[in-house]
C-alpha positions as a Python dict, from the first residue, in 0.01 Angstrom:
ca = {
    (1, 'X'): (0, 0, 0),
    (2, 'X'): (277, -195, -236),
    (3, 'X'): (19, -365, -405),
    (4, 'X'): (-140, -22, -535),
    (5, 'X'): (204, 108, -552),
    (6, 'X'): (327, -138, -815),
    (7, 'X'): (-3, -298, -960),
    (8, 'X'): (-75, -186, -1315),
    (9, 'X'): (-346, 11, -1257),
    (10, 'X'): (-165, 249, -1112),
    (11, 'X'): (-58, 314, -1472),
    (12, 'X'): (-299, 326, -1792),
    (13, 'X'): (-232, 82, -2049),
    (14, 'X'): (-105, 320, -2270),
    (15, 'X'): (176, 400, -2048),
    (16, 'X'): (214, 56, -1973),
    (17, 'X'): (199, -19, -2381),
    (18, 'X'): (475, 234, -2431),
    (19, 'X'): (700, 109, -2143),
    (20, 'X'): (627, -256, -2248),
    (21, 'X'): (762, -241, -2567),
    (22, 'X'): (1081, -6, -2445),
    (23, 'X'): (1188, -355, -2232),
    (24, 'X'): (1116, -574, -2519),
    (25, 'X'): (1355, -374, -2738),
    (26, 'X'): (1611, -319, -2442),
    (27, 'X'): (1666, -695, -2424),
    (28, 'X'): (1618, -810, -2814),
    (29, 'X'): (1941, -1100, -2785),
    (30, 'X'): (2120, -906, -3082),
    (31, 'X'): (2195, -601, -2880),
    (32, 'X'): (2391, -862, -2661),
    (33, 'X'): (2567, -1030, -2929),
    (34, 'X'): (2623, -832, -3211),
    (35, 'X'): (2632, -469, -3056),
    (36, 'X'): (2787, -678, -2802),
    (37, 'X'): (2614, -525, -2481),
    (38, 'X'): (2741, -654, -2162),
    (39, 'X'): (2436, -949, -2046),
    (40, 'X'): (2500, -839, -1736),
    (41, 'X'): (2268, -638, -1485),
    (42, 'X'): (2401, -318, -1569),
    (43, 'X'): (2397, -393, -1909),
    (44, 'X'): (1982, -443, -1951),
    (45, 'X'): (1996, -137, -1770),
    (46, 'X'): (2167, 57, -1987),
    (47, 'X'): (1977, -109, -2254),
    (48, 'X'): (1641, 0, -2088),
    (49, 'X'): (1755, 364, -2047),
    (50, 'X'): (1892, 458, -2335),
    (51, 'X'): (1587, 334, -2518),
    (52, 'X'): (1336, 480, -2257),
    (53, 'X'): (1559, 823, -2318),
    (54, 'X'): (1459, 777, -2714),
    (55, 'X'): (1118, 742, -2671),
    (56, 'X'): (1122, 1052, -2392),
    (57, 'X'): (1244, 1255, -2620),
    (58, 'X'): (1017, 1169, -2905),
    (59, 'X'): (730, 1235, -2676),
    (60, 'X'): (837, 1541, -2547),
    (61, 'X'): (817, 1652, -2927),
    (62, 'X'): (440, 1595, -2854),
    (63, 'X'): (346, 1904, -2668),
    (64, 'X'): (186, 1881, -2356),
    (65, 'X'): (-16, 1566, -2403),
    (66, 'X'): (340, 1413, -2531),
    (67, 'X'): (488, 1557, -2244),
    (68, 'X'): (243, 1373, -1964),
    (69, 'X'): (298, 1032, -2138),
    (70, 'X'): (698, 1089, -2133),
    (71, 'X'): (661, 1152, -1756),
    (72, 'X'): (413, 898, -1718),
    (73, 'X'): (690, 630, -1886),
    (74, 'X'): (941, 794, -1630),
    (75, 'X'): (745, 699, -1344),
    (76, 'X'): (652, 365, -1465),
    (77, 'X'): (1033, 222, -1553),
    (78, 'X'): (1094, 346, -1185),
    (79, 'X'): (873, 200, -1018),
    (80, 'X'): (945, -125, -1219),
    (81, 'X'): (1308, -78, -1117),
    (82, 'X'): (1187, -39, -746),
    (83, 'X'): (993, -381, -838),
    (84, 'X'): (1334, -544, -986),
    (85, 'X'): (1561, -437, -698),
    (86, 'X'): (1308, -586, -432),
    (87, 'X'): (1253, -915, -620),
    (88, 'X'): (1680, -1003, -632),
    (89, 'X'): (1686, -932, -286),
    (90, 'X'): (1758, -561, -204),
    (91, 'X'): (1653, -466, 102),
    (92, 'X'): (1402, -221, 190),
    (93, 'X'): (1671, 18, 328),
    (94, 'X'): (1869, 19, 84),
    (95, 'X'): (1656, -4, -234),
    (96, 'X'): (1602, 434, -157),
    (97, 'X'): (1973, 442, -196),
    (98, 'X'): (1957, 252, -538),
    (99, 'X'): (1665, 426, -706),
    (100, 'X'): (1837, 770, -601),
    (101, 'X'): (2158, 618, -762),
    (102, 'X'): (1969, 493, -1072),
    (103, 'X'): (1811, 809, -1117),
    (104, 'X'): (2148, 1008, -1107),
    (105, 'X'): (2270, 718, -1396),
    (106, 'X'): (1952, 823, -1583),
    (107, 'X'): (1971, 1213, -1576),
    (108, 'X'): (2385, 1187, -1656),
    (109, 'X'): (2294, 936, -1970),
    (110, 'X'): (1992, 1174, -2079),
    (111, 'X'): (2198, 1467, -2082),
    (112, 'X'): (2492, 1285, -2300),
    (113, 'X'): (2280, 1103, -2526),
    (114, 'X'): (2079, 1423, -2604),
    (115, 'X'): (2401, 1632, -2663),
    (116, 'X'): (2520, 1384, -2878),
    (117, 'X'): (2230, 1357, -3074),
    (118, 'X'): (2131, 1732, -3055),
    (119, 'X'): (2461, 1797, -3177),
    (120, 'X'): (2450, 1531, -3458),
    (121, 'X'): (2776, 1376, -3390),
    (122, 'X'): (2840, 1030, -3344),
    (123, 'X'): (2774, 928, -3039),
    (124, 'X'): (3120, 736, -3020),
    (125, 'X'): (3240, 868, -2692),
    (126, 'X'): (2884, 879, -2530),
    (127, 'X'): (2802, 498, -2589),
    (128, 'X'): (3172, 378, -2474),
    (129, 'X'): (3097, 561, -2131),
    (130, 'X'): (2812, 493, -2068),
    (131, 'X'): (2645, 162, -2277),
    (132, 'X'): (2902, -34, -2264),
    (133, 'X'): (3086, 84, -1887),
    (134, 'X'): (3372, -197, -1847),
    (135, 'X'): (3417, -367, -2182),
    (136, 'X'): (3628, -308, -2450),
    (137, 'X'): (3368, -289, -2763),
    (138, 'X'): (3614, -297, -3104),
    (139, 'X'): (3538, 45, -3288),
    (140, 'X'): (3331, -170, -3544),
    (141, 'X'): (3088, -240, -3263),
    (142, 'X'): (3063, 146, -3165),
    (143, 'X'): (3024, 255, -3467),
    (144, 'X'): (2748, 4, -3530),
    (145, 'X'): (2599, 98, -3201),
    (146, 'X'): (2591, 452, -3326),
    (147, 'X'): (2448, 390, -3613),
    (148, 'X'): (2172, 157, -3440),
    (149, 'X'): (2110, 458, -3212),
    (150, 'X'): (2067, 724, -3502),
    (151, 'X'): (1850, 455, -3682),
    (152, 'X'): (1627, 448, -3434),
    (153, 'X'): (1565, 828, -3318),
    (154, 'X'): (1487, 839, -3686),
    (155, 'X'): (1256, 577, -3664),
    (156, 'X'): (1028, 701, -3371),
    (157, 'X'): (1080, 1048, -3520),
    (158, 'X'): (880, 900, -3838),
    (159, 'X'): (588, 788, -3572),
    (160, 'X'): (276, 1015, -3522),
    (161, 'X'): (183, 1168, -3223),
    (162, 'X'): (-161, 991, -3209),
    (163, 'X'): (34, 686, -3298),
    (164, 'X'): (246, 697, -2958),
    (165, 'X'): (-9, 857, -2726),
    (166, 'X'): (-245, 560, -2814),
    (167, 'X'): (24, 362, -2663),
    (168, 'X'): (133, 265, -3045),
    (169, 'X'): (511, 177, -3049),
    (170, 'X'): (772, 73, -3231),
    (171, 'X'): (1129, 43, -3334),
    (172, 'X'): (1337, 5, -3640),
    (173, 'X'): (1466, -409, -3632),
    (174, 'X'): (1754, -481, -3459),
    (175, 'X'): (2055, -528, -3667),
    (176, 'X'): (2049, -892, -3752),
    (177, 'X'): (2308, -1132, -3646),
    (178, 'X'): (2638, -1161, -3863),
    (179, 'X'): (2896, -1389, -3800),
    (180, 'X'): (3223, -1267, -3669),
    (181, 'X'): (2991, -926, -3634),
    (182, 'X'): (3131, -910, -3208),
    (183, 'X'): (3438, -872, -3087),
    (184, 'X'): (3497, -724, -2734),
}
């Protein structure tokens, strides 16, 4: 039963594709240094989310078909964060309790990111909360994460439809490393 569970073809590439390439942006190293996300567990996944909330959004804009692949990318980053919690040890009891607790994190960051970005303010305040949790980010990092944030909902808004429900993703480069760029 796990092994159809969490095998990938429980998924269709596409999906798979699309989530792929959400994790390879989530942990390019510059987010860690120069936007100076915390390498820490809850860090990647922030990371993860608020780049999986991007590219939801951006589907949705799809109609229904875009719609089915943004749930379809849901249910795939969940049941790779089932995957994750089981392979560092969670136990099976508990791991229920930690998806449910995820999934809360998720919804709360979706609906602050989006009214931040609806709203076309910086998204400051939202980042602080939630991206960065415990640090202390210098405003010059915010702002930069801001900017990186409103770069790239540009970016996938640019992207065509048949582009992302062939699986076809991408995101504007990371900013590139500058010395003395992070400061926490």
């Amino acid at each position: 039963m796990f092994k159809r569970l969490f095998s990938r073809s429980r998924f269709d590439a596409t999906t798979h594709d699309l989530y792929d390439t959400i994790v390879a942006q989530a942990r390019q190293p510059v987010l860690y240094t120069d936007l100076a996300v915390p390498d820490t567990l809850d860090g990647r996944f922030d990371l993860v989310v608020l780049h999986a909330i991007l590219v939801l959004r951006r589907l949705r804009k799809g109609g229904e078909d875009g719609a089915k692949a943004a749930q379809a990318v849901f249910d795939i980053m969940f049941a790779d964060f089932d995957r994750s919690l089981r392979e560092i040890g969670v136990g099976d009891l508990k791991v229920g309790k930690k998806i449910k607790q995820m999934a809360q994190a998720f919804y709360g960051r979706a609906q602050s990111y989006g009214a931040a970005l609806d709203s076309g303010e910086a998204q400051v305040d939202v980042l602080r909360r939630n991206l960065y949790g415990t640090s202390q980010p210098t405003p010059a990092v915010l702002e930069a994460a801001a900017a990186y944030v409103r770069g790239q909902e540009r970016h996938l808004a640019a992207l065509a439809d048949s582009d992302l429900l062939a699986g076809r993703l991408s995101f504007a480069p990371a900013p590139l490393p500058r010395a003395g760029n992070v400061s926490i």
